[in-house]
C-alpha positions as protocol buffer text, in pm:
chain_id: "A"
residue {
  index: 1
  type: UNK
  ca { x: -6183 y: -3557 z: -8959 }
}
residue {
  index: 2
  type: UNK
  ca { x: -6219 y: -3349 z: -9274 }
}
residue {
  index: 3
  type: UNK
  ca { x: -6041 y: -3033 z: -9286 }
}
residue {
  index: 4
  type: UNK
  ca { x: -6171 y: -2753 z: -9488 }
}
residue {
  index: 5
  type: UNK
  ca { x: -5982 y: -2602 z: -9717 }
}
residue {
  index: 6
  type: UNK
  ca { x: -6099 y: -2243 z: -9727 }
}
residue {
  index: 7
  type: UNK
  ca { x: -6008 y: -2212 z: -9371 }
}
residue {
  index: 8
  type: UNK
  ca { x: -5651 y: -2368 z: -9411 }
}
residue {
  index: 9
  type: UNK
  ca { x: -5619 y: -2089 z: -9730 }
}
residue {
  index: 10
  type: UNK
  ca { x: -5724 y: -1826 z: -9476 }
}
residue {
  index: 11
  type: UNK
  ca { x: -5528 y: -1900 z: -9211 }
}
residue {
  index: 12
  type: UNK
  ca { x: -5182 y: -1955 z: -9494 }
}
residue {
  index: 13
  type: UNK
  ca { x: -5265 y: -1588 z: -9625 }
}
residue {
  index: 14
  type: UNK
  ca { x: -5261 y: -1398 z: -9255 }
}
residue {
  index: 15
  type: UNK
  ca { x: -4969 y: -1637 z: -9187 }
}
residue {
  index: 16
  type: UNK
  ca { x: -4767 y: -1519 z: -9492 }
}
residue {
  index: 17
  type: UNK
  ca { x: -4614 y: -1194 z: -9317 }
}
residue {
  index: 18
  type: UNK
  ca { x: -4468 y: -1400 z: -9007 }
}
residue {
  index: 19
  type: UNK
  ca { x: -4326 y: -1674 z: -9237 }
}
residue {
  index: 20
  type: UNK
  ca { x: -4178 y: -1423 z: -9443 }
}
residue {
  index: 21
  type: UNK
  ca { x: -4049 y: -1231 z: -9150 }
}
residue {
  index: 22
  type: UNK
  ca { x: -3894 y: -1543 z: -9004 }
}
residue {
  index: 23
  type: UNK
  ca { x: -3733 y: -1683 z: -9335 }
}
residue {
  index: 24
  type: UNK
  ca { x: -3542 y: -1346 z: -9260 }
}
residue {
  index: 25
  type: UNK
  ca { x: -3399 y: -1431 z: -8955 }
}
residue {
  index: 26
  type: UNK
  ca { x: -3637 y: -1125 z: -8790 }
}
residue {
  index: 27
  type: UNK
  ca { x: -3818 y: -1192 z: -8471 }
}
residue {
  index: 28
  type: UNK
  ca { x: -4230 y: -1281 z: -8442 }
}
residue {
  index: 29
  type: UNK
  ca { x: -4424 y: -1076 z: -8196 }
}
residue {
  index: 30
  type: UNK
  ca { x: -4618 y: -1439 z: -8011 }
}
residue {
  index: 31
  type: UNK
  ca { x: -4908 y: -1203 z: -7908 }
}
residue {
  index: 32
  type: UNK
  ca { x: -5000 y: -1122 z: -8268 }
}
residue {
  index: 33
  type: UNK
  ca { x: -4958 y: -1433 z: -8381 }
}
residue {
  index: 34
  type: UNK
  ca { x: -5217 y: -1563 z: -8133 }
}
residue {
  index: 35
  type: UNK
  ca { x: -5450 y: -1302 z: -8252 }
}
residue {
  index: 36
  type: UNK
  ca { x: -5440 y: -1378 z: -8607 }
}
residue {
  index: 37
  type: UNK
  ca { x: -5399 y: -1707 z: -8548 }
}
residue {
  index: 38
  type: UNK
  ca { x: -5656 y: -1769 z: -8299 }
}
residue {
  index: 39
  type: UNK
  ca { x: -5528 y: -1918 z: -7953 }
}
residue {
  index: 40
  type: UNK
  ca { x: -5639 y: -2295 z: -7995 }
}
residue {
  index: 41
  type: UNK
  ca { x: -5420 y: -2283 z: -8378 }
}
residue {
  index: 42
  type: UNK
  ca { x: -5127 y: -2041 z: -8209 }
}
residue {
  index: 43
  type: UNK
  ca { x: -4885 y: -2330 z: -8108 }
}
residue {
  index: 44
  type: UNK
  ca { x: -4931 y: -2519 z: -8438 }
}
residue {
  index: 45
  type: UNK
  ca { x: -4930 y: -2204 z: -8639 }
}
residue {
  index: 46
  type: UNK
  ca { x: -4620 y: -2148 z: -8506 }
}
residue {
  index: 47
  type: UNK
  ca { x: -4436 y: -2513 z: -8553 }
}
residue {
  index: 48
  type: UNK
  ca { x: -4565 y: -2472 z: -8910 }
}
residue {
  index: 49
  type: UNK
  ca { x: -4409 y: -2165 z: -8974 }
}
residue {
  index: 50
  type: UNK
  ca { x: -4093 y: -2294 z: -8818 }
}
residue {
  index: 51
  type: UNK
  ca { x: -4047 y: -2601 z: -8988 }
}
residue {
  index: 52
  type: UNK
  ca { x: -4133 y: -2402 z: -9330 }
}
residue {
  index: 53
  type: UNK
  ca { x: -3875 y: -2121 z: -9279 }
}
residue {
  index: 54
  type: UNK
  ca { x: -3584 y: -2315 z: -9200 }
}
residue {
  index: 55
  type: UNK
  ca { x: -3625 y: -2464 z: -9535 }
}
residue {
  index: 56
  type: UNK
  ca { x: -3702 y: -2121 z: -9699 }
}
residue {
  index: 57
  type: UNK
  ca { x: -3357 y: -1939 z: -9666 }
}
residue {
  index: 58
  type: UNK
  ca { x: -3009 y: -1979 z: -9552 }
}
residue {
  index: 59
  type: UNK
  ca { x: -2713 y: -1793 z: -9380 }
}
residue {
  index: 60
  type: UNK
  ca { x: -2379 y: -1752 z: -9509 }
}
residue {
  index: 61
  type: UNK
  ca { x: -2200 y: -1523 z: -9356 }
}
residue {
  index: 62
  type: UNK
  ca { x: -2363 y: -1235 z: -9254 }
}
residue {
  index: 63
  type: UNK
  ca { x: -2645 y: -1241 z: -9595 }
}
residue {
  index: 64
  type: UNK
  ca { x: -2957 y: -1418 z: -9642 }
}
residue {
  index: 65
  type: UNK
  ca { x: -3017 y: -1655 z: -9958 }
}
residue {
  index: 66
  type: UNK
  ca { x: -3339 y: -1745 z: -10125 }
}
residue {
  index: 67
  type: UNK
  ca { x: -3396 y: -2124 z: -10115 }
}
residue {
  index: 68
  type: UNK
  ca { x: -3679 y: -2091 z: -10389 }
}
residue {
  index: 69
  type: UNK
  ca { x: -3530 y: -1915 z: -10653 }
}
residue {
  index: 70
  type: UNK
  ca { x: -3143 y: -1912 z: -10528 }
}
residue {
  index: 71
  type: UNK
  ca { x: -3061 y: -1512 z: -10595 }
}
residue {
  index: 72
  type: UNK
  ca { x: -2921 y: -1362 z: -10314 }
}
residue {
  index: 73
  type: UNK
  ca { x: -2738 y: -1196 z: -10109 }
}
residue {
  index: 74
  type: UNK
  ca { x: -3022 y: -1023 z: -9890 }
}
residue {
  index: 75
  type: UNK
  ca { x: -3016 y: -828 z: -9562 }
}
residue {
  index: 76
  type: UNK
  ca { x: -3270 y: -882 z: -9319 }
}
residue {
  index: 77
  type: UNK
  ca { x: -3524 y: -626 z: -9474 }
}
residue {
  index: 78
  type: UNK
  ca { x: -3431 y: -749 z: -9804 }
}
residue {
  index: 79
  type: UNK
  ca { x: -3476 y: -1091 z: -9785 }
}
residue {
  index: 80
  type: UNK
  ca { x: -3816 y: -1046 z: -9626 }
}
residue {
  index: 81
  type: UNK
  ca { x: -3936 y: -791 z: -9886 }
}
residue {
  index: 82
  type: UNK
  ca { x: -3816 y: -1040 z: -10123 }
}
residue {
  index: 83
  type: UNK
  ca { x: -4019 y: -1348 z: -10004 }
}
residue {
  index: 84
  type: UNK
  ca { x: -4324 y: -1124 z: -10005 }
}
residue {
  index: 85
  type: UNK
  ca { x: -4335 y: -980 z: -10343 }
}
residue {
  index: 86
  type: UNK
  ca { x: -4206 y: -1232 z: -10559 }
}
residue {
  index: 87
  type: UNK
  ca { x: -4259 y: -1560 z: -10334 }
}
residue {
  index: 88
  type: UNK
  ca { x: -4578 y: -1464 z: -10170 }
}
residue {
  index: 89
  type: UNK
  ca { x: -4788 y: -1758 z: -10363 }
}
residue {
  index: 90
  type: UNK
  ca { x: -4523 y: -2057 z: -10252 }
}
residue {
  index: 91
  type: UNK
  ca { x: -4517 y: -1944 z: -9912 }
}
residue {
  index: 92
  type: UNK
  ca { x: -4862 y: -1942 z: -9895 }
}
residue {
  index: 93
  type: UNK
  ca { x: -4873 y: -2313 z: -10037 }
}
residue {
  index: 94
  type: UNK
  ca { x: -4573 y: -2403 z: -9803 }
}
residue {
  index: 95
  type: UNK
  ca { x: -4782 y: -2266 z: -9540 }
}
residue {
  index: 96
  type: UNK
  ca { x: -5112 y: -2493 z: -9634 }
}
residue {
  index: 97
  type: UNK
  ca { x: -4928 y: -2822 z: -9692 }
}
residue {
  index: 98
  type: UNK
  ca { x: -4783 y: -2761 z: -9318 }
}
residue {
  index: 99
  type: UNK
  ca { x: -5017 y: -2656 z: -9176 }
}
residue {
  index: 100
  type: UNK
  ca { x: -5217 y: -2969 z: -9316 }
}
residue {
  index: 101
  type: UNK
  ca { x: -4949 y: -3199 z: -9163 }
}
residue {
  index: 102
  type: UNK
  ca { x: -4966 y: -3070 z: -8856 }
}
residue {
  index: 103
  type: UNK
  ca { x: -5281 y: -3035 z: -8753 }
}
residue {
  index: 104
  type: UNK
  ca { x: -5317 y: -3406 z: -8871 }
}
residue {
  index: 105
  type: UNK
  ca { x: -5090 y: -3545 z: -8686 }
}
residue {
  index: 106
  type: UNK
  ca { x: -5230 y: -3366 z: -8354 }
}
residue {
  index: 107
  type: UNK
  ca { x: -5573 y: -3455 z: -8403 }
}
């Protein structure tokens, strides 16, 4: 099975937000993920994003710290408006190579 790329780059860029918003320890609404998503991608979207964000940021204390870059300390909102502005390009590769994986190993 070939998978084609442009729709794996789609999917990545409408994914970025709830990667971004996870990485910062904030909660994903399931519902819109499924819409953006689409419902038959929803499960794996979600395992991908997951899997990425644990690796994305870490919790000392009561502050966030980038993985990527290591500057820190964020809050919540910090952290995630970090990630999207300066990180928003990695994420989205994260997010393909995943995604990739994933949907690999299910098919």
């Amino acid at each position: 099975m070939g998978l084609n790329t442009s729709k794996l780059d789609s999917l990545s860029e409408r994914l970025i937000d709830f990667l971004a918003r996870r990485a910062s320890n904030k909660s994903i609404n399931a519902d819109k993920l499924r819409v953006v998503a689409g419902s038959s991608i929803a499960k794996i979207s979600l395992e991908a994003i997951e899997t990425v964000a644990r690796g994305i940021s870490r919790l000392e204390g009561a502050s966030l710290y980038c993985n990527i870059c290591g500057k820190g300390p964020f809050t919540k909102k910090g952290m995630y408006l970090h990630l999207t502005r300066l990180h928003k390009y990695e994420l989205k590769n994260m997010l393909i190579h995943e995604l990739r994986e994933k949907i690999l190993k299910n098919y």
